[in-house]
Residue, then its C-alpha position, 0 to 999 in steps of 0.5 A: x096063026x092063033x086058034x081057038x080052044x076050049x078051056x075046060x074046069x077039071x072038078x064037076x066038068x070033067x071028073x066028079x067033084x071030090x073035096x079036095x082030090x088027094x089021091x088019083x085012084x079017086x080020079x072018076x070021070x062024069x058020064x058022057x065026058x068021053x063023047x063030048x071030049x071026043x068030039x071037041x077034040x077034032x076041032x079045038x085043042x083042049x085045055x084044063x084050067x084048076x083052081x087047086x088051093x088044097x095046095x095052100x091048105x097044106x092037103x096035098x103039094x104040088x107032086x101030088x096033084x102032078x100024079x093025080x094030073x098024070x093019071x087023068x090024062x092016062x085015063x083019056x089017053x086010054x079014051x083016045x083024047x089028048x089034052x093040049x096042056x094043064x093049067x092049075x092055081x095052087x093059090x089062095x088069098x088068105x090061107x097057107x103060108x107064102x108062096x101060096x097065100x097070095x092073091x093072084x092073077x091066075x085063081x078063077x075068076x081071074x083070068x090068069x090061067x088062060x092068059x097064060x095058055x093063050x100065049x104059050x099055046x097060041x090060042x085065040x081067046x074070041x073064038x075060044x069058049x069056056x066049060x065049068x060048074x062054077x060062076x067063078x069058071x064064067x068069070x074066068x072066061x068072060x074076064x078073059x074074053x072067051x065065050x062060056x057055057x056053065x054045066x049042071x054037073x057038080x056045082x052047076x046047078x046050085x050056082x045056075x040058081x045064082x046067075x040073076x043075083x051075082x049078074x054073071x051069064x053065061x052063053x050057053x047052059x047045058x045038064x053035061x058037058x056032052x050037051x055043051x060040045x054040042x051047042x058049041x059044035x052046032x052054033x059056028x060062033 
């Protein structure tokens, strides 16, 4: 029987927001991400979801951004958190070379990537919710059928000021993802 997840955006939701992370000693988590994944854990597994398009642009390839992965989940394996799996988008529609330039399924806001979670996981996307700092992380989960939460972290809180003009709501909004696990562990959606 399918469950429910939470589908969490990596840069600005679970780790500090660092343009273009290349390295995975600059991997630092956002204060009360341990709590809060702590917590959601005991009820959903947890899943990241990444746009990555520094692979495109040529800043890192895909073995990098396997150890910077690598040392996230080390980090909250030493936490006590477990991640269910990593979904990540090396794509972009207009720059690198092939295979990576491409417009695709998988780029936030599209869909892709919890698609793909939801079928070899087998997750239930209407009782499942989405966390990012991003309107396109929104997108994401709207597209896909979940329900959202937009945290003021990294960009959260420059695209809340946007939410009327690009007509994307998101259920919940919260200062940090702690604030979210609580709305979600409190509403019984």
């Amino acid at each position: 029987m399918a469950r429910p997840a939470v589908f969490l955006d990596r840069d600005g939701t679970v780790i500090e927001e660092v343009n273009y992370l290349k390295d995975p000693n600059e991997v630092r988590l956002l204060p009360l991400v341990i709590p809060a994944l702590q917590s959601l854990q005991r009820y959903f597994p947890l899943v990241i979801i990444t746009n990555q398009a520094g692979i495109a642009k040529g800043y890192l390839d895909e073995k990098g951004l396997q150890s910077i992965h690598s040392h996230l989940e080390t980090v909250l394996t030493e936490a006590g958190i477990r991640l269910t799996g990593i979904y990540y988008c090396p794509h972009h529609p207009k720059v690198g070379a092939l295979p990576y330039r491409q417009n695709c399924r998988c780029r936030k806001p599209q869909p892709g990537m919890l698609l793909m979670a939801s079928h070899f996981l087998n997750l239930h996307l209407p009782s499942s919710y989405t966390i990012g700092d991003k309107l396109s992380d929104i997108s994401a989960g709207i597209n896909a059928g979940t329900y959202t939460a937009l945290v003021r972290t990294g960009y959260g809180r420059e695209h809340e000021r946007q939410i009327p003009w690009e007509n994307i709501y998101p259920d919940f909004v919260g200062d940090n993802l702690l604030a979210v696990a609580n709305w979600i562990l409190n509403t019984g959606l």
